[in-house]
Biopython code that builds the backbone (N, CA, C, O; Angstrom):
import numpy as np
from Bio.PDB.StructureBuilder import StructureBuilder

atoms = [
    (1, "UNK", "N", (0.816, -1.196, 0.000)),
    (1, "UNK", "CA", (0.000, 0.000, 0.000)),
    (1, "UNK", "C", (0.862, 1.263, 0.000)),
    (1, "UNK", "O", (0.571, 2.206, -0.736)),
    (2, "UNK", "N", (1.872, 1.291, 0.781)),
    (2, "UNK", "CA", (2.568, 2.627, 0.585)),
    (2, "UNK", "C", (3.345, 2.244, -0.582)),
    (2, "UNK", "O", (3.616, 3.308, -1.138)),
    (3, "UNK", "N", (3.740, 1.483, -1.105)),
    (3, "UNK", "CA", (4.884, 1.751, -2.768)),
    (3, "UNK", "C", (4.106, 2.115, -3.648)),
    (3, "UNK", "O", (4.466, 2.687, -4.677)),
    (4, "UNK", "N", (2.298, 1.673, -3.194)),
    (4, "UNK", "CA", (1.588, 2.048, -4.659)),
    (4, "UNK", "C", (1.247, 3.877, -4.453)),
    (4, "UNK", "O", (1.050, 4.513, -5.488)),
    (5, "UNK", "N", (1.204, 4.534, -3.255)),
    (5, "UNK", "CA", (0.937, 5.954, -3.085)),
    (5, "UNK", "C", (2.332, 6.641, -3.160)),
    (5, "UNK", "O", (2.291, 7.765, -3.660)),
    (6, "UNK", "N", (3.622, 6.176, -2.749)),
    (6, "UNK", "CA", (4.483, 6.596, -3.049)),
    (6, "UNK", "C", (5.272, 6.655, -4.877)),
    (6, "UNK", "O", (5.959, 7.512, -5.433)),
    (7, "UNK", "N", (4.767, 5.367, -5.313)),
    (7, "UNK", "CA", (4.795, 5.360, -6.879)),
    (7, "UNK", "C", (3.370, 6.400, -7.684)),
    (7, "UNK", "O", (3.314, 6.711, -8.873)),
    (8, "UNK", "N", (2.651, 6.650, -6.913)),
    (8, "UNK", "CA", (1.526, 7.533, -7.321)),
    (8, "UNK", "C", (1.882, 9.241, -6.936)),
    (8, "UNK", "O", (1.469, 10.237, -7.530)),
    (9, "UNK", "N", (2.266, 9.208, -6.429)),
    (9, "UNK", "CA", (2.571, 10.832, -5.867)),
    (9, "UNK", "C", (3.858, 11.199, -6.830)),
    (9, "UNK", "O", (4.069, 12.209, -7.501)),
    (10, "UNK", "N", (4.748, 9.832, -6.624)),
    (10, "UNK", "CA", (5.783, 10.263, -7.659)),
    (10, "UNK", "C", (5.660, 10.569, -9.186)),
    (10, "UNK", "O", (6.097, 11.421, -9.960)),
    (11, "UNK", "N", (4.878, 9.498, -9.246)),
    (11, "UNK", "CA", (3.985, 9.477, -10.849)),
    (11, "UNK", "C", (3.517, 11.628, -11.000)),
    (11, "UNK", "O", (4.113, 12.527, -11.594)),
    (12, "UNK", "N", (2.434, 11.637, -10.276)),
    (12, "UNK", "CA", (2.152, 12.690, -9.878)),
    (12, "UNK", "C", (3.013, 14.171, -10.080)),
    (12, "UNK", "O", (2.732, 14.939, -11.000)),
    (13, "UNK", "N", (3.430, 14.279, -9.699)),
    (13, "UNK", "CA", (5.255, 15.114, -8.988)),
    (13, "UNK", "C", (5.486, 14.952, -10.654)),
    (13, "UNK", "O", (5.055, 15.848, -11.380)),
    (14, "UNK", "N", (6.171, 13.797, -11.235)),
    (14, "UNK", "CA", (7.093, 14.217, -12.252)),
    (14, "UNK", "C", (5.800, 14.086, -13.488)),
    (14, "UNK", "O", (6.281, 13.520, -14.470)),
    (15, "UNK", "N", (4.841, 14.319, -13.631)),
    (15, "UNK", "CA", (3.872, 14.795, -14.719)),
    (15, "UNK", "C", (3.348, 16.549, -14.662)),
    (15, "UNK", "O", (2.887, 17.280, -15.538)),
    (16, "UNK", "N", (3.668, 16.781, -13.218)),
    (16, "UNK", "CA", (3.031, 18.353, -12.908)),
    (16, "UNK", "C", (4.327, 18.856, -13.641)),
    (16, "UNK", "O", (4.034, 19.490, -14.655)),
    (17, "UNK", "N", (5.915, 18.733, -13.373)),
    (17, "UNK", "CA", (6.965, 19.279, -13.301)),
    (17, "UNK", "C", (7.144, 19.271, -15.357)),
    (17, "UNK", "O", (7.716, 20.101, -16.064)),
    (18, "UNK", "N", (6.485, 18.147, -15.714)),
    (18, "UNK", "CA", (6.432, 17.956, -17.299)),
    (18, "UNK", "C", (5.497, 18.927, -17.800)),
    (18, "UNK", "O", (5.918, 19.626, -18.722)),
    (19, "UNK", "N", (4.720, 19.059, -17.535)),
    (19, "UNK", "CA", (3.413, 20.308, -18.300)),
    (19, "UNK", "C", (3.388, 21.145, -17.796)),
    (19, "UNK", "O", (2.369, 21.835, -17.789)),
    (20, "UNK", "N", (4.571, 21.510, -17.089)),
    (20, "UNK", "CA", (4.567, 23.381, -16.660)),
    (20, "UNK", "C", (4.946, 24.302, -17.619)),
    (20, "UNK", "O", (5.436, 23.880, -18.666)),
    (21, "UNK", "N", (4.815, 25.385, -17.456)),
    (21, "UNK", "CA", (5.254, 26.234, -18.831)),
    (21, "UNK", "C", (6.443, 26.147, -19.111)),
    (21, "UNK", "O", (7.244, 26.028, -18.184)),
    (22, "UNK", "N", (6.813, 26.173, -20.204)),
    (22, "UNK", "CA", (8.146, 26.413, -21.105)),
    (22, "UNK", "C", (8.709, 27.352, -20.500)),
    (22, "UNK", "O", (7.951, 28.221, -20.068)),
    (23, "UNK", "N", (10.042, 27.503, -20.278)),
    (23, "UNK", "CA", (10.778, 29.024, -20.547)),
    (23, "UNK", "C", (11.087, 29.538, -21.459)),
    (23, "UNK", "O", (11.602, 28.839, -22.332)),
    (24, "UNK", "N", (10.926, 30.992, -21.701)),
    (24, "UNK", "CA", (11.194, 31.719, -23.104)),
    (24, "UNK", "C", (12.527, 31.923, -22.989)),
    (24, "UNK", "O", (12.923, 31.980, -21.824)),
    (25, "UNK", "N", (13.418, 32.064, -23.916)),
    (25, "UNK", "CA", (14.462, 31.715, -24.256)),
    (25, "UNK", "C", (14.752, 33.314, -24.933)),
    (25, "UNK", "O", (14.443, 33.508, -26.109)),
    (26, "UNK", "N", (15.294, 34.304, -24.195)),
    (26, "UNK", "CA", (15.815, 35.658, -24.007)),
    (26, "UNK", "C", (17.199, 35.646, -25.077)),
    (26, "UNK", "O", (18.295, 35.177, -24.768)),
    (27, "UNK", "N", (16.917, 36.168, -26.164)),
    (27, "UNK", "CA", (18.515, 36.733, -26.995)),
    (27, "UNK", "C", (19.000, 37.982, -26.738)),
    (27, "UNK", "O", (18.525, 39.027, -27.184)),
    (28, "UNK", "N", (19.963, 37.875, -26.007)),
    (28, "UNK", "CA", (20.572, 38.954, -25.316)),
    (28, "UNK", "C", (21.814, 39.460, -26.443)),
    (28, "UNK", "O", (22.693, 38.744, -26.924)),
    (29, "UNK", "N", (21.564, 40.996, -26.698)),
    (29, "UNK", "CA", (22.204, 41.998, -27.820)),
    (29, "UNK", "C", (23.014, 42.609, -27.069)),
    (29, "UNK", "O", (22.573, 43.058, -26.011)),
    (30, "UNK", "N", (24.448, 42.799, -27.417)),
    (30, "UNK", "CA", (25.008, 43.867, -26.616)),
    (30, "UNK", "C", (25.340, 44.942, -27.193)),
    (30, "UNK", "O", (25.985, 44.866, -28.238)),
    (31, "UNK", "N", (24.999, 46.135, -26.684)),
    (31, "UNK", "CA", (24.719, 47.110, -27.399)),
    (31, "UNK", "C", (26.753, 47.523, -27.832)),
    (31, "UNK", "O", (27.806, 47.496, -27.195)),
    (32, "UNK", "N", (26.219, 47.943, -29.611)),
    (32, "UNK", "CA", (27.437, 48.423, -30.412)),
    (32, "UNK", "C", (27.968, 50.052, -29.863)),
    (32, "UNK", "O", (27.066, 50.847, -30.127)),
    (33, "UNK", "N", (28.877, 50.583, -29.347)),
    (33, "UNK", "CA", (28.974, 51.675, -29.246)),
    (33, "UNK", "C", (29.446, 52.364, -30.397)),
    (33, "UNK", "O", (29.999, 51.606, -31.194)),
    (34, "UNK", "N", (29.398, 53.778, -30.802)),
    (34, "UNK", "CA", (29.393, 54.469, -32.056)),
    (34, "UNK", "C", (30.724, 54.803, -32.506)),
    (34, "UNK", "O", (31.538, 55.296, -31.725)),
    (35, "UNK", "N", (30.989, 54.575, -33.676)),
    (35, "UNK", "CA", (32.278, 55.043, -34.081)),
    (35, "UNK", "C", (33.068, 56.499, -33.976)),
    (35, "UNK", "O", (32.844, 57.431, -34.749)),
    (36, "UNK", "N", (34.011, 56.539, -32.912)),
    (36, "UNK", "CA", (34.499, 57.822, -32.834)),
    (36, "UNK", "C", (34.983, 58.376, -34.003)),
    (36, "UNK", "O", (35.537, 57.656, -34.834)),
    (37, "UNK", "N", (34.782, 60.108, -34.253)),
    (37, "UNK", "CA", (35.219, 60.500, -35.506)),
    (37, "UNK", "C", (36.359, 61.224, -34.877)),
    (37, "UNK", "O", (36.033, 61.918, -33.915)),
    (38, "UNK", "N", (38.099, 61.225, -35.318)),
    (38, "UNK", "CA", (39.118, 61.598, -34.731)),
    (38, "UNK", "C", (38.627, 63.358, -35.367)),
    (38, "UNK", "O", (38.457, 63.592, -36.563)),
    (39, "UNK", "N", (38.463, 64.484, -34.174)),
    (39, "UNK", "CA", (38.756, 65.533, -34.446)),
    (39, "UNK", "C", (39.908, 66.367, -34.146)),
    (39, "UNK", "O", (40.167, 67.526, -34.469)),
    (40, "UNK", "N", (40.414, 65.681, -33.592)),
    (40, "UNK", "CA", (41.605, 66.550, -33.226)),
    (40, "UNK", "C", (42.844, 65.772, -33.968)),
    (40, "UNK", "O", (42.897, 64.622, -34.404)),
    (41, "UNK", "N", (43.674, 66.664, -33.954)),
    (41, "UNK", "CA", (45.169, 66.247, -34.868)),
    (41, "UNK", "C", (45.907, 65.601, -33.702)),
    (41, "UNK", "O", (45.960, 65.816, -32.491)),
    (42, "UNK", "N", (46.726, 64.295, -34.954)),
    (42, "UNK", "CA", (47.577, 63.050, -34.050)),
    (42, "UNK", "C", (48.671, 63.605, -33.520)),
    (42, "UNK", "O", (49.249, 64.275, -34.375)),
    (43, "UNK", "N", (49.182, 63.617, -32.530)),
    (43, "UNK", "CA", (50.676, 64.160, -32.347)),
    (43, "UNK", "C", (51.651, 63.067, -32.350)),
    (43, "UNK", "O", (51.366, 61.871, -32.287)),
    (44, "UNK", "N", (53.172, 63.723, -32.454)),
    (44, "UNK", "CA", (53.949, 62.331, -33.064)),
    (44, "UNK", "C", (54.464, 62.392, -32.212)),
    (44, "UNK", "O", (55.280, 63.288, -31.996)),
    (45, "UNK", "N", (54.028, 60.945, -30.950)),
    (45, "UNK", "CA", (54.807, 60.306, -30.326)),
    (45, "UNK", "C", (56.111, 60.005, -30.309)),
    (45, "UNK", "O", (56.863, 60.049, -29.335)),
    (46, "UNK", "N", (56.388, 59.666, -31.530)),
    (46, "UNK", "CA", (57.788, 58.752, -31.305)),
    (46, "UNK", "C", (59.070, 60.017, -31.035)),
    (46, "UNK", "O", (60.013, 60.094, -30.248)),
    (47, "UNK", "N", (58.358, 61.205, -32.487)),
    (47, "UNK", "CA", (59.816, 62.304, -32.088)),
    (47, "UNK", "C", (59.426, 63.187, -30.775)),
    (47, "UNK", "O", (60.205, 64.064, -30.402)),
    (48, "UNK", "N", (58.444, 62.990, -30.215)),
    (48, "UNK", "CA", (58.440, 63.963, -28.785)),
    (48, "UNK", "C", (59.304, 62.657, -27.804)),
    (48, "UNK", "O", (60.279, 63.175, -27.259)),
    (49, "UNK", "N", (59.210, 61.469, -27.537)),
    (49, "UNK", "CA", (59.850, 60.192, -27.339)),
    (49, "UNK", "C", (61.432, 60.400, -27.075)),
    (49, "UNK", "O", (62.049, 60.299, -26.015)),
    (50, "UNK", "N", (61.931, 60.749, -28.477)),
    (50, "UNK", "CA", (62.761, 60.791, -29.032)),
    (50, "UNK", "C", (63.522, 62.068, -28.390)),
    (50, "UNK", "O", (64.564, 62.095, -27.735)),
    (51, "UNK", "N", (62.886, 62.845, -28.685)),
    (51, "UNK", "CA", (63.711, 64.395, -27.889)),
    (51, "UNK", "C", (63.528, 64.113, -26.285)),
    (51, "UNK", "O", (64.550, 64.237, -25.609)),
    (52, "UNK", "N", (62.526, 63.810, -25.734)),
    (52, "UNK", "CA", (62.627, 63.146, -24.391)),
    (52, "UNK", "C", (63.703, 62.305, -23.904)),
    (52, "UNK", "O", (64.081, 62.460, -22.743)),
    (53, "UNK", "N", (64.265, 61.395, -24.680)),
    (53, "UNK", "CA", (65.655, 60.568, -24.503)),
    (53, "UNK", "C", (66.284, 61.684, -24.740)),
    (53, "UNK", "O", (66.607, 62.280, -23.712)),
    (54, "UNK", "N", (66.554, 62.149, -25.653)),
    (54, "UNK", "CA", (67.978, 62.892, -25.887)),
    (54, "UNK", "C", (68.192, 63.887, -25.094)),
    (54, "UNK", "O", (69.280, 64.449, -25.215)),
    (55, "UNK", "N", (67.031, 64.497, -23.850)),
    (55, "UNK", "CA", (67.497, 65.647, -23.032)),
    (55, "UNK", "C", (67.018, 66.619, -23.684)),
    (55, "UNK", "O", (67.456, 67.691, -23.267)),
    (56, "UNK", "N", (65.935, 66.755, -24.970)),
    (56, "UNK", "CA", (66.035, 68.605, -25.236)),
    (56, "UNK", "C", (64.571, 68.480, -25.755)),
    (56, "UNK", "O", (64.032, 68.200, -26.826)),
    (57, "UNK", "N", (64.009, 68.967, -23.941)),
    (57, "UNK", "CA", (62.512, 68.727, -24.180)),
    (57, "UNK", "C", (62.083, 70.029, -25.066)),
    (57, "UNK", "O", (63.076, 70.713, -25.311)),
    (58, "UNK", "N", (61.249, 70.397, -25.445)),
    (58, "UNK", "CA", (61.140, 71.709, -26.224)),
    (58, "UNK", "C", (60.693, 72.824, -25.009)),
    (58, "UNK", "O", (61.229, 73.903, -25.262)),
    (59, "UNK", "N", (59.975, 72.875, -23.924)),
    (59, "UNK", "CA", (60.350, 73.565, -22.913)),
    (59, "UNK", "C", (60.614, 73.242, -21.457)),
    (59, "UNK", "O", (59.815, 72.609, -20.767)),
    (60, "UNK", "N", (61.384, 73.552, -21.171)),
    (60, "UNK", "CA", (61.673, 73.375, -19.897)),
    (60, "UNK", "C", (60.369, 72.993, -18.809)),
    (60, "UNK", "O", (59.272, 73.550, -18.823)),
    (61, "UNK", "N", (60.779, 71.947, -17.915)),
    (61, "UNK", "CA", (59.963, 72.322, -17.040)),
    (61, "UNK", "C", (59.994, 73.182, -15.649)),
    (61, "UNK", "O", (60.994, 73.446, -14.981)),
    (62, "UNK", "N", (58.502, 73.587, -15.361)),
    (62, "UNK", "CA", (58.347, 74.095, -14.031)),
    (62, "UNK", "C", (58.558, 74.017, -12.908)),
    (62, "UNK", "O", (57.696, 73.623, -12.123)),
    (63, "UNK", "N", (59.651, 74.340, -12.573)),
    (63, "UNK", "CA", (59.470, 73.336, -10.690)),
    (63, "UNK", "C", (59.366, 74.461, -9.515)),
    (63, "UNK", "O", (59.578, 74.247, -8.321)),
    (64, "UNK", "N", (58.893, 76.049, -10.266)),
    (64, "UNK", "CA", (58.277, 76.809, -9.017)),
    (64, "UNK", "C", (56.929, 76.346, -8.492)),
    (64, "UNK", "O", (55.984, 75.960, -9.180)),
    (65, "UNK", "N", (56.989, 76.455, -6.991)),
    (65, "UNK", "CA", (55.911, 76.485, -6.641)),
    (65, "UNK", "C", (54.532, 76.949, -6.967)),
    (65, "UNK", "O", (54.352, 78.004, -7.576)),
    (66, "UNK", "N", (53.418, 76.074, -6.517)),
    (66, "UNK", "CA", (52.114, 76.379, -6.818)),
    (66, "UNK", "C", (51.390, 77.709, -6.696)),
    (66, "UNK", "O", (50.682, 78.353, -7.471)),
    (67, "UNK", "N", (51.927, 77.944, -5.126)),
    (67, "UNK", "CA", (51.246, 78.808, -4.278)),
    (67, "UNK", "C", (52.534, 79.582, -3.968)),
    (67, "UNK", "O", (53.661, 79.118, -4.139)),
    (68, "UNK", "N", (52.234, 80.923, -3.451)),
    (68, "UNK", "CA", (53.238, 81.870, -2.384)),
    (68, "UNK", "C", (53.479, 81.349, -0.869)),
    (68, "UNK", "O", (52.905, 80.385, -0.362)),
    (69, "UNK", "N", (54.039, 81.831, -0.507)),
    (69, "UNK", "CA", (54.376, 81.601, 1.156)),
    (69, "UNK", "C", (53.249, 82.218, 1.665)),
    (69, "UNK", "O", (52.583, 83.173, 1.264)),
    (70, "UNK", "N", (53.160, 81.461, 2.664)),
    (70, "UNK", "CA", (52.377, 81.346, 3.904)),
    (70, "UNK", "C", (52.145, 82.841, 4.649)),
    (70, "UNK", "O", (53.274, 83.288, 4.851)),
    (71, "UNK", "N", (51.283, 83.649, 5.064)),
    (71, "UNK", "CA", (51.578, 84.626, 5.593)),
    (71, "UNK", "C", (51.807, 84.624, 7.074)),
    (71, "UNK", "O", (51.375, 83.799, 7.879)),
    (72, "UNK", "N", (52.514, 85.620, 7.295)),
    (72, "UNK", "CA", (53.236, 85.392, 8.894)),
    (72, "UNK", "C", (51.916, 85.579, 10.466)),
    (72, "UNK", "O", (51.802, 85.359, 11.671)),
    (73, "UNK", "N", (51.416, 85.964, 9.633)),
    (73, "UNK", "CA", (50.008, 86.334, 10.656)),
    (73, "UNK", "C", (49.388, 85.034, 11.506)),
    (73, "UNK", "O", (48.896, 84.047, 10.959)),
    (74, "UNK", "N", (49.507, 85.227, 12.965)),
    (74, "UNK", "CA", (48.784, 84.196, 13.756)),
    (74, "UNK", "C", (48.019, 84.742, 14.491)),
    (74, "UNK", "O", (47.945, 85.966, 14.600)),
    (75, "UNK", "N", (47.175, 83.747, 15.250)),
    (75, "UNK", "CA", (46.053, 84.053, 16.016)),
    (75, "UNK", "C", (46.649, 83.911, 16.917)),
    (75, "UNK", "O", (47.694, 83.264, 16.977)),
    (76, "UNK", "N", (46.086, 84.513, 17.852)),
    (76, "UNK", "CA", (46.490, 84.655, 19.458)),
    (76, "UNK", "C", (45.432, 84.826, 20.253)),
    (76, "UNK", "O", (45.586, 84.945, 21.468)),
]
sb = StructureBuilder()
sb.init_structure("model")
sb.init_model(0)
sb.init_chain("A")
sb.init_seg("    ")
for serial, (resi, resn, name, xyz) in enumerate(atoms, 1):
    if name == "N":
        sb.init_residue(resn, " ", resi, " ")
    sb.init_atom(name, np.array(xyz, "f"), 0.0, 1.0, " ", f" {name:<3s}", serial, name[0])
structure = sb.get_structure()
């Protein structure tokens, strides 16, 4: 008596799990991003590169400070 309700429920169980709805089957697009149009002019790496090795950047750099000194004024 129980193998025939346990073979019945099972019966049961795997016929509900058979006629349930389908899943829809999602085609996933990944979106193309747009072709950049170059507006600005290429600069040439290799001879700015190049003068960079050899020591003769075309200008010097900056190495003053950002800001002025500090003013001498305190609270008291």
């Amino acid at each position: 008596m129980k193998s025939i309700a346990l073979s019945v429920s099972t019966v049961l169980l795997l016929t509900a799990c058979a006629t349930g709805p389908r899943p829809v089957q999602i085609l996933e697009v990944c979106p193309v991003p747009p072709i950049l149009e170059l507006d600005a002019p290429e600069r040439d790496w290799q001879a700015q590169m190049h003068d960079f090795l050899r020591g003769t950047l075309p200008t010097p750099p900056d190495y003053s400070l950002p800001s002025g000194p500090a003013s001498g004024l305190t609270m008291k």
